[in-house]
N, C-alpha and C positions, 0 to 999 in steps of 0.2 A: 394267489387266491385273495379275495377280496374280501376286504373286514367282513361278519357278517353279526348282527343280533341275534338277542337272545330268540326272538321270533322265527328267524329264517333258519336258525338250527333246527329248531325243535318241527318245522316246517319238512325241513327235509328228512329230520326223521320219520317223522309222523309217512311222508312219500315211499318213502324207501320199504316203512314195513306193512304200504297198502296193496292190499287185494291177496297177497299170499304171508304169512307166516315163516317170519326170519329168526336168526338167531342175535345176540346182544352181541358178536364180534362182528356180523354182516349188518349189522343199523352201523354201527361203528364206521365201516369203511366206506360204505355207498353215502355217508353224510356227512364223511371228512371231521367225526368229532373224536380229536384226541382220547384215548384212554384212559387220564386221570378224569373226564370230564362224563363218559360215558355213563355211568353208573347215577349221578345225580339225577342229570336228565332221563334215563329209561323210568327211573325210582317217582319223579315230579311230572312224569306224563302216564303211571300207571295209575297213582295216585289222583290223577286230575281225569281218570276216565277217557283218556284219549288214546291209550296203549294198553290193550291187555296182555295176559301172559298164561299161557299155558305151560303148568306145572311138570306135566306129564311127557310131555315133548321139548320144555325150557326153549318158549318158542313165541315171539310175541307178533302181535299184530295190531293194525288200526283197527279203533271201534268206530263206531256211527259217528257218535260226539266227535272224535279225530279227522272222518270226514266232512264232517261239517267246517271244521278248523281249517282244512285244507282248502276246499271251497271257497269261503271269506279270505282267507288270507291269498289265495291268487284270483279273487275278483281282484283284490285290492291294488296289487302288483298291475 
């Protein structure tokens, strides 16, 4: 696999948990982010409004703002 930035992670997680509601081990494996690193990033993109999380189900997904993010960053690609 190929180096990748802080951007193109959070890129691919942000993909991974759009359109349906995944869990913090299934972001994990569809975006190839190691285990110890997992937790940072769900924590820095629900905090930035880009990932929400539902309590009740322990179950997160993209918000709007996240599509947006997704958007610009594969116009940009």
């Amino acid at each position: 696999m190929k180096y990748r930035n802080r951007t193109d992670i959070i890129a691919e997680m942000l993909e991974s948990a759009s359109g349906y509601s995944i869990t913090k081990t299934k972001i994990m494996y569809k975006a190839y982010v190691p285990h110890e690193q997992i937790s940072y990033y769900v924590q820095l993109l629900v905090e930035n409004d880009l990932l929400s999380f539902t309590q009740e189900t322990r179950h997160y997904h993209t918000t709007v703002k996240g599509q947006r993010f997704l958007e610009s960053y594969n116009y940009m690609h």
